[in-house]
C-alpha positions in Angstrom: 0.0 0.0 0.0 1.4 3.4 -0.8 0.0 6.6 1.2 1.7 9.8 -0.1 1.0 13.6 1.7 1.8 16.7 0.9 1.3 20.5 2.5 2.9 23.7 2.0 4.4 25.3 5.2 5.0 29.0 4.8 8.6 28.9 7.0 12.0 28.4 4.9 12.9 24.7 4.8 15.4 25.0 7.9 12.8 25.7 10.1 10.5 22.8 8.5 13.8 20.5 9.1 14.9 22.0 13.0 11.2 20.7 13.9 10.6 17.5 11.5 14.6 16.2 12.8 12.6 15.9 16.7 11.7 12.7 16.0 11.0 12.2 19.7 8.8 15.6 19.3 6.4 13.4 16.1 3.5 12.6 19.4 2.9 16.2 19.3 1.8 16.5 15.9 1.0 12.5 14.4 -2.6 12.0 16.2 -1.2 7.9 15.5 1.9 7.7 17.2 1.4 7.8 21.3 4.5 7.2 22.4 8.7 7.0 20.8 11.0 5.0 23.0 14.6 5.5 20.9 16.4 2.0 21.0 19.9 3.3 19.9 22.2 5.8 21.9 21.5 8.5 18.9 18.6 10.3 18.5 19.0 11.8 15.2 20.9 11.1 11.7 21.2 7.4 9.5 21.1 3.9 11.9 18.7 5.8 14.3 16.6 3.1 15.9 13.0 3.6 17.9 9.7 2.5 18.5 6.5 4.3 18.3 3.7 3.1 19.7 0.7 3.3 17.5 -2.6 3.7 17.3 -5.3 3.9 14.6 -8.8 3.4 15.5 -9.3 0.0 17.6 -5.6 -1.1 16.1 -2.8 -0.9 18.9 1.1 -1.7 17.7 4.4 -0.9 18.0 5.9 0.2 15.2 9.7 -0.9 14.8 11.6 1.4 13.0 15.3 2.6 11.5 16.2 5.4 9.6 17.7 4.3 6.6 18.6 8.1 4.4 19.1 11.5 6.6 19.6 14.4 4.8 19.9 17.6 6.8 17.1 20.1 5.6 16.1 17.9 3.0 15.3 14.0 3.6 14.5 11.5 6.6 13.8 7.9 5.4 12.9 5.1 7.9 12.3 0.9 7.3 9.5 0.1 9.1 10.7 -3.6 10.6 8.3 -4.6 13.4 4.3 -5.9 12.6 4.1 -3.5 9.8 6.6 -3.2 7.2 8.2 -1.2 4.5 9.1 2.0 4.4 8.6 6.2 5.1 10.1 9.1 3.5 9.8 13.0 4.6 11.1 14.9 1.7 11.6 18.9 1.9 11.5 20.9 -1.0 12.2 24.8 -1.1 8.9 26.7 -2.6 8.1 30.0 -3.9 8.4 32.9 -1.6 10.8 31.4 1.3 8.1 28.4 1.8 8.9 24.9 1.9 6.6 21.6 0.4 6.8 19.2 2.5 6.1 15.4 0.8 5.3 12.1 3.3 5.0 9.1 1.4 4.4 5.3 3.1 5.2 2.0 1.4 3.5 -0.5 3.8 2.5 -4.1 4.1 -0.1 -5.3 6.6 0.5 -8.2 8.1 -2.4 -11.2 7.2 -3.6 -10.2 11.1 -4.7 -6.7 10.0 -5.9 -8.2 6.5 -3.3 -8.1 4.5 -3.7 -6.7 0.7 -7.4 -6.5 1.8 -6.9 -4.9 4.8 -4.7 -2.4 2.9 -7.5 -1.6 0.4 -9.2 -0.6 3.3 -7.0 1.4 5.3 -4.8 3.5 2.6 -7.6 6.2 2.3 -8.0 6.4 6.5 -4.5 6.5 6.6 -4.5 9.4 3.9 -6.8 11.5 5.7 -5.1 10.9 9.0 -1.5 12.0 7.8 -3.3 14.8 5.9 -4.1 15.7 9.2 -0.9 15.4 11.0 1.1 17.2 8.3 -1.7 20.5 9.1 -1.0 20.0 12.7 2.8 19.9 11.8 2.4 23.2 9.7 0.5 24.7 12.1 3.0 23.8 15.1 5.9 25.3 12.8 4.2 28.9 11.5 2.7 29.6 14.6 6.1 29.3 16.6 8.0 32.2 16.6 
């Protein structure tokens, strides 16, 4: 299943990147993650490891993850390894007048537990719309700061 987002945040894309690069700052913004434990001693840049517990509708996991590509001010790749799998990319992009597009995009499989290719059918769209959201709540978070 791929899930891709997208919004325009109206900040220059170091200040998109000094608050996407918080990874342990994501449960402020992502209305599914409730909680990132790191697993590694580093907390930012490639071989990063952490789990995020999750939480979509009735569906509890924890998501097991490892970033895979950090660019600074431009890219943040993770492999999702635990029940879920495959893999995330946040990709900043500078925009007209000193704003910055910010892309998500999600390669996932479902495990047969959560319906598989079925299940995937099913959740892409609610998973769209729940990103969509966490992406405006991100934007928000970084123009209203100061």
């Amino acid at each position: 299943m791929r899930v891709e987002v997208s919004v325009l945040v109206c900040r220059p894309r170091p200040e998109v990147w000094d608050e996407l690069e918080r990874i342990e700052d994501h449960v402020t913004w992502m209305r599914d993650a409730a909680a990132i434990r790191f697993t590694s001693d580093q907390t930012r840049g490639e071989g990063t490891t952490f789990e995020c517990d999750t939480r979509v509708g009735p569906v509890r996991l924890t998501d097991v993850m490892r970033v895979t590509d950090w660019q600074v001010g431009s890219t943040m790749a993770v492999a999702h390894q635990g029940t879920v799998s495959g893999t995330g990319r946040f990709t900043l992009v500078d925009a007209p007048g000193r704003a910055t597009a910010l892309h998500w995009s999600e390669d996932l499989a479902l495990p047969m537990w959560l319906g598989g290719p079925a299940g995937a059918r099913v959740a892409a769209p609610i998973l769209r719309r729940l990103w969509r959201g966490n992406l405006e709540r991100l934007r928000y978070r970084i123009e209203s700061s100061p």
